[in-house]
C-alpha positions as CSV (number, residue, x, y, z in Angstrom):
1,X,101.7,97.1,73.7
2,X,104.8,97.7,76.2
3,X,102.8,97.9,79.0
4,X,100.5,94.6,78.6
5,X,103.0,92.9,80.9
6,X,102.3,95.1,83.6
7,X,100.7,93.3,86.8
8,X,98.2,94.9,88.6
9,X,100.3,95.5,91.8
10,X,103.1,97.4,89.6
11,X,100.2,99.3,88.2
12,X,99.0,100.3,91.4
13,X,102.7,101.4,92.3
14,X,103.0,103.4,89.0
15,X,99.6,105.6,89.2
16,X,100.3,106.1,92.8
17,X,103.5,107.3,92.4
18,X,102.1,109.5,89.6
19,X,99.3,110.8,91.9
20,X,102.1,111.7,94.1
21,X,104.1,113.3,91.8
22,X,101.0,115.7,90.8
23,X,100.3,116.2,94.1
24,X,103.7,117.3,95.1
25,X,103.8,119.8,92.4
26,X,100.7,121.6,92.7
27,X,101.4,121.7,96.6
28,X,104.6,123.5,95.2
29,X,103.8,125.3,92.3
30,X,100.1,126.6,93.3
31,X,101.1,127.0,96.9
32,X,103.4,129.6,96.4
33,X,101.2,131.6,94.6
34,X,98.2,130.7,96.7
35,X,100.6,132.2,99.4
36,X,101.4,135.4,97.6
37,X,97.6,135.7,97.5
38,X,97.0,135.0,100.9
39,X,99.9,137.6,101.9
40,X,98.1,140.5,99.7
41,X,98.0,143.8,101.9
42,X,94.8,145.3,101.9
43,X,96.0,149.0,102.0
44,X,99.2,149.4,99.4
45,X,97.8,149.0,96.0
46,X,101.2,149.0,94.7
47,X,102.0,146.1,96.5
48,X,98.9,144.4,95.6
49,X,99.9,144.9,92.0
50,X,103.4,143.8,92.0
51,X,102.6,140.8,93.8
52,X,99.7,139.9,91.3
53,X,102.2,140.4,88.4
54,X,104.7,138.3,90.0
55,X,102.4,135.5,90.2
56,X,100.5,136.2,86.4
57,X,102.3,134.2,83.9
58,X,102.2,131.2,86.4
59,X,98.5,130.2,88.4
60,X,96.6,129.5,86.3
61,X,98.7,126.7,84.8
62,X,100.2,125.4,88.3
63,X,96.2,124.6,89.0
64,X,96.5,121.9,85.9
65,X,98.4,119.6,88.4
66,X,95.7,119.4,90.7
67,X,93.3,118.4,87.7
68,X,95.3,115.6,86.9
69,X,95.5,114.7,90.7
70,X,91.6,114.6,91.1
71,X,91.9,112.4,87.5
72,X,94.5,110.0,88.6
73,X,92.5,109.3,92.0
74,X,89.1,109.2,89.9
75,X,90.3,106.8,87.2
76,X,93.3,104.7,89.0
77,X,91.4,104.6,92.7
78,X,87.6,104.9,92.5
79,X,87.1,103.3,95.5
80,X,89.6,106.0,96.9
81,X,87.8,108.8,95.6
82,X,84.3,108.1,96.2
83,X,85.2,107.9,99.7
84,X,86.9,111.2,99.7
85,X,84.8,112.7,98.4
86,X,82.1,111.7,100.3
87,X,83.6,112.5,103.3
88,X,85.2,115.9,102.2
89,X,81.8,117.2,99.7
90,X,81.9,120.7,101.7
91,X,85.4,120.9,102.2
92,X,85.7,120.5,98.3
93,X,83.1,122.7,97.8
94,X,84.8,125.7,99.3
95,X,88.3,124.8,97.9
96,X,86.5,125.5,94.6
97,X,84.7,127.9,95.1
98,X,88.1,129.9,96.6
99,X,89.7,128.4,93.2
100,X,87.0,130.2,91.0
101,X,86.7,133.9,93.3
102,X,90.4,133.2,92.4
103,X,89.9,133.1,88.9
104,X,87.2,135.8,88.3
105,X,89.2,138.4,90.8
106,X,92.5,138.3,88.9
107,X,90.4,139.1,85.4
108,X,88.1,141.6,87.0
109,X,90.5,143.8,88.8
110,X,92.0,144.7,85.6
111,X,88.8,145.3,84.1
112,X,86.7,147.1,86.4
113,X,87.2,150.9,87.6
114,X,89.9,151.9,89.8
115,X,87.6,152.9,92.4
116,X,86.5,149.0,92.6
117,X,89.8,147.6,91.9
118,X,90.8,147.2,95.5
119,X,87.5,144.8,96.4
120,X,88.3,142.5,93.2
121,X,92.3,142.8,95.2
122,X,90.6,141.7,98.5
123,X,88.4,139.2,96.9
124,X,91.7,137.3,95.4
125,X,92.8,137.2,98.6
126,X,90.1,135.7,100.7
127,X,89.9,133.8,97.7
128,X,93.4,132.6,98.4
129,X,92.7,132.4,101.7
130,X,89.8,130.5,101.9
131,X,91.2,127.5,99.4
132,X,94.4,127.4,101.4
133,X,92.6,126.4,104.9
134,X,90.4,123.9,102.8
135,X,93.3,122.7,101.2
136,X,94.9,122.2,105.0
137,X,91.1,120.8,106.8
138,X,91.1,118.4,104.1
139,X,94.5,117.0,104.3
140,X,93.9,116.5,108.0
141,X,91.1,114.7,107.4
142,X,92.8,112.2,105.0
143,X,95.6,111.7,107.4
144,X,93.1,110.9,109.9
145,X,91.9,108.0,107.8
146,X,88.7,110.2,107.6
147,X,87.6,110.2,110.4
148,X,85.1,112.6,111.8
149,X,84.7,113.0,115.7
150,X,85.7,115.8,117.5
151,X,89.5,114.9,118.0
152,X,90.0,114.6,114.1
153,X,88.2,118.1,113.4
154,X,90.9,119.5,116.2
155,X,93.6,118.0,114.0
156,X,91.9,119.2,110.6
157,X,91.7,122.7,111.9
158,X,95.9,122.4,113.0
159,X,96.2,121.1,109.7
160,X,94.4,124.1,107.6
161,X,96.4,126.4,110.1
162,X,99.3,124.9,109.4
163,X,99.1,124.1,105.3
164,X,98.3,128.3,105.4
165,X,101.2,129.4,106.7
166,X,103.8,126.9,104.9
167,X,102.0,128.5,101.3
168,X,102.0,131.7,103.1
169,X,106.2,131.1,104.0
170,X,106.7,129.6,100.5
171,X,105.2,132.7,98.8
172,X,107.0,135.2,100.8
173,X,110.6,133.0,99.7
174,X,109.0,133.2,96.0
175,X,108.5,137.3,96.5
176,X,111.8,137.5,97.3
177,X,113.1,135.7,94.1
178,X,111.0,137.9,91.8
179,X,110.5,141.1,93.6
180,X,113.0,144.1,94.4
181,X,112.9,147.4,96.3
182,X,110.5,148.1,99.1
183,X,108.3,145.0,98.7
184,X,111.1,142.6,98.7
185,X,111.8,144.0,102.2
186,X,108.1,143.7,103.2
187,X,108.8,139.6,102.0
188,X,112.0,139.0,104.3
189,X,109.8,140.4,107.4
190,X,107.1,137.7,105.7
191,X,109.3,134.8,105.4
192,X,110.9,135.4,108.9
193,X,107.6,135.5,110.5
194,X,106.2,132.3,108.8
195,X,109.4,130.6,108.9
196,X,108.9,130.4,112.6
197,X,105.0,129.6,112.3
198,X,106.1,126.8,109.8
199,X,108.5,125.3,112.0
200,X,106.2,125.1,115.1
201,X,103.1,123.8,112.9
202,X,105.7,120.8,112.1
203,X,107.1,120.0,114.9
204,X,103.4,120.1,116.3
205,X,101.8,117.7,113.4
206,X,105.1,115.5,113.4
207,X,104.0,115.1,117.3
208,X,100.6,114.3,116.6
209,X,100.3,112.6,113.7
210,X,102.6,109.3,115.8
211,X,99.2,109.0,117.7
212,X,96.8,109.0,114.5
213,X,97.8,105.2,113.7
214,X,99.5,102.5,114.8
215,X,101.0,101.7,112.2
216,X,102.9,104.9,111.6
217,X,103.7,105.1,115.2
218,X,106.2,101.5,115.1
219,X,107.9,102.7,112.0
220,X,109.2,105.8,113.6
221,X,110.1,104.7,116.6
222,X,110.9,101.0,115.6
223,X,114.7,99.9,115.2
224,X,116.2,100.5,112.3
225,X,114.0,101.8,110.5
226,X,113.0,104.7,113.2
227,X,116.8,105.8,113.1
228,X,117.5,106.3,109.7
229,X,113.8,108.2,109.0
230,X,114.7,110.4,111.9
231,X,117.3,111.5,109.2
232,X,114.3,113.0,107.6
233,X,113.1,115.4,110.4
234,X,116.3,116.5,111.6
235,X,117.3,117.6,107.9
236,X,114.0,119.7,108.0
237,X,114.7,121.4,111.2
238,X,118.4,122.1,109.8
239,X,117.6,123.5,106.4
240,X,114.7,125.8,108.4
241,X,117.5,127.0,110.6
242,X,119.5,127.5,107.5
243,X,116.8,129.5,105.8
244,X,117.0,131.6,109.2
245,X,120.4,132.9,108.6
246,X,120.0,133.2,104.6
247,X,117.4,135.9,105.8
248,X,119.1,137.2,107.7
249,X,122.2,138.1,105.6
250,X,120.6,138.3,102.1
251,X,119.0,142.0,102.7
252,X,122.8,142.6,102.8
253,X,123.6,140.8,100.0
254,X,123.3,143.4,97.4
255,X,120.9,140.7,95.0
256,X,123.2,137.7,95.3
257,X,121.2,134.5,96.2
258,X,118.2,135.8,96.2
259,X,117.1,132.3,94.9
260,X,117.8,130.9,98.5
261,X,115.2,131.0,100.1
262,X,112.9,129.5,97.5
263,X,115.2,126.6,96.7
264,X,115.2,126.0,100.9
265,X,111.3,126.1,100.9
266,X,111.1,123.5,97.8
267,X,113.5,121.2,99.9
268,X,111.5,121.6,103.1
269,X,108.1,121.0,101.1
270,X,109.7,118.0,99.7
271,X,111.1,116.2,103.0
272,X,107.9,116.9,104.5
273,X,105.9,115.1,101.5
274,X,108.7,112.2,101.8
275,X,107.4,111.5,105.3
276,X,104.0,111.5,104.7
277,X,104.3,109.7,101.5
278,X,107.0,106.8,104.1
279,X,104.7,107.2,106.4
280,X,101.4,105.9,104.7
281,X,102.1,103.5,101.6
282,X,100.7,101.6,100.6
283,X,97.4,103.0,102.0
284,X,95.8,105.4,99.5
285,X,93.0,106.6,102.5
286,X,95.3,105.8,105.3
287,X,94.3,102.9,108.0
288,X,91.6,102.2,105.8
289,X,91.7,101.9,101.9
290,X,95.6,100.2,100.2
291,X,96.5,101.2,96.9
292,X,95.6,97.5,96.0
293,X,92.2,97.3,98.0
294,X,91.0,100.8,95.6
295,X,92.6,99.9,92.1
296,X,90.5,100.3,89.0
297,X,90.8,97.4,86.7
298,X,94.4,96.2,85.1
299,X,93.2,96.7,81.1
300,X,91.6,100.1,81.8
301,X,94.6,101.1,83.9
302,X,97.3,100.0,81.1
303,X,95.2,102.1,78.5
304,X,95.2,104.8,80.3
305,X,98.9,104.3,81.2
306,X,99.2,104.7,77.6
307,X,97.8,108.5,77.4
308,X,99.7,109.4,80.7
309,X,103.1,108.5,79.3
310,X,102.4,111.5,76.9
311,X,100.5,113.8,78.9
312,X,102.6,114.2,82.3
313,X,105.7,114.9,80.5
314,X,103.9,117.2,77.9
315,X,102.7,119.0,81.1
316,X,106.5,118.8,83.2
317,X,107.7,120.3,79.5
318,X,105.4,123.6,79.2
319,X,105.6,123.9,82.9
320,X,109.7,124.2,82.5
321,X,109.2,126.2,79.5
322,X,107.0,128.9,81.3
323,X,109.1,129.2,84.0
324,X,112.2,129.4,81.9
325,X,110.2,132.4,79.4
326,X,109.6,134.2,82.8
327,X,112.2,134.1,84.2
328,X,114.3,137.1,86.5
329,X,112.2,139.5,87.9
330,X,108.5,139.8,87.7
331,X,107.4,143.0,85.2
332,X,104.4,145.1,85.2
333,X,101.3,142.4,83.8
334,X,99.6,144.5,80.7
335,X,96.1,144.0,79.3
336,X,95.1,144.1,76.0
């Protein structure tokens, strides 16, 4: 087999860059609609619908990327995940449970009565709502090295702020791609309004996160090394100023480069997830747990190296595919 050569520390390199990878997506792919769910208004049920359909032929796959990051960690770091979990049981909990009101909302409102349609709406987007802030408390957590006194639960809370309103921006930038007319206008007033809650909840956790670990704190201030990473937050702050303008001007635009926005967003999502990923490798539960300290044995990992080659790009394949099938903009979703 081509992979029998494969030493244990290039193993652990591999499935953690895969676990990136997976996690990057569905930060990405399930955040913008976990967005457009949080950003459902409670009183226009024709913005509730076009928002829903603009979001249908896409959520429930985006969530298979956080399956296979809750795989990866199980089978390539058990050490990793135990721990995690241990630690994070309630946050977990609620993530699902937000996951599944999720799930059962978007059948049932097409299902049930019109009277009771607006509740199964609502229920989406607490739904929403309620995994994005789990989603954000348990990143903070992690960063913290999992730590639980009173100064990490401060953090945790910033952090499920925070990781709400970047899904809540990102959503807004992905309304504008697929929507037209009066709720595309209602999604520049969103994105402008969480583009400047975004770039204060970064600059914020940039600040903070220096005094979470030593570590972290000499790379980014360290010669060389400090100078050239700075490269990474002043890109940020530039592309967020960008996006400022594009807002500005696109209403004006007459359609043209409507796809802005979104494109910015991915960027600004992936330069943040660049410095965390600098900031804490090789640690896989950060100050505490490295990649090599939670690795799963060699043979097992090269077998199951084996079905990953085919799955993740079986997976990257029919998630292009959907997204190039669905393209333009989003139509009315019809039941059957």
């Amino acid at each position: 087999m081509p992979f029998e050569s494969l030493t244990l520390t290039t193993l652990a390199d591999i499935y953690i860059g895969l676990l990136a990878l997976a996690v990057f997506l569905y930060a990405v792919l399930d955040g913008y609609d976990l967005g457009v769910g949080v950003l459902i208004p409670p009183r226009n049920e024709a913005f509730r619908d076009d928002m829903i359909a603009s979001i249908g032929p896409y959520w429930d796959a985006n969530e298979t990327w956080l399956v296979l990051a809750v795989g990866l960690l199980l089978f390539a770091f058990p050490q990793a995940h135990s721990q995690i979990l241990q630690t994070l049981y309630l946050p977990a909990t609620l993530m699902l449970l937000g996951l599944i009101l999720r799930g059962v909302s978007f059948d049932f409102r097409a299902k049930v009565v019109q009277s009771k349609k607006r509740k199964w709406d609502l229920s989406f987007k607490y739904g929403s709502l309620l995994t994005t802030l789990a989603q954000g408390y348990m990143l903070g957590i992690w960063v913290t090295g999992l730590r639980t006194d009173w100064m990490a639960q401060g953090f945790a809370l910033l952090a499920a702020f925070g990781v709400s309103a970047a899904y809540a921006f990102i959503g807004s930038c992905w309304l504008i791609l697929k929507t037209e007319g009066e709720l595309q206008q209602k999604a520049f007033y969103w994105a402008k309004r969480g583009l400047i809650v975004l770039g204060l909840g970064i600059a914020v956790v940039s600040v903070l996160n220096l005094t979470l670990h030593e570590s972290v704190r000499q790379l980014w201030l360290a010669a060389p090394w400090g100078y050239a990473l700075m490269a990474i937050p002043i890109t940020c702050f530039g592309l967020l100023c960008l996006c400022a303008v594009v807002l500005k001007r696109l209403p004006k635009a007459n359609g043209h480069g409507e796809w802005l926005p979104f494109a910015i967003a991915l960027l600004v999502f992936a330069l943040c997830f660049a410095a965390f990923a600098i900031s804490y490798y090789p640690y896989v539960v950060p100050g505490r747990l490295t990649i090599i300290d939670a690795i799963a044995d060699a043979s097992s990992l090269r077998f199951l190296l084996v079905g990953a080659s085919i799955v993740v790009p079986c997976i990257l394949a029919y998630t292009f595919m959907v997204y190039r099938i669905f393209s333009g903009k989003a139509e009315k979703l019809s039941y059957y």
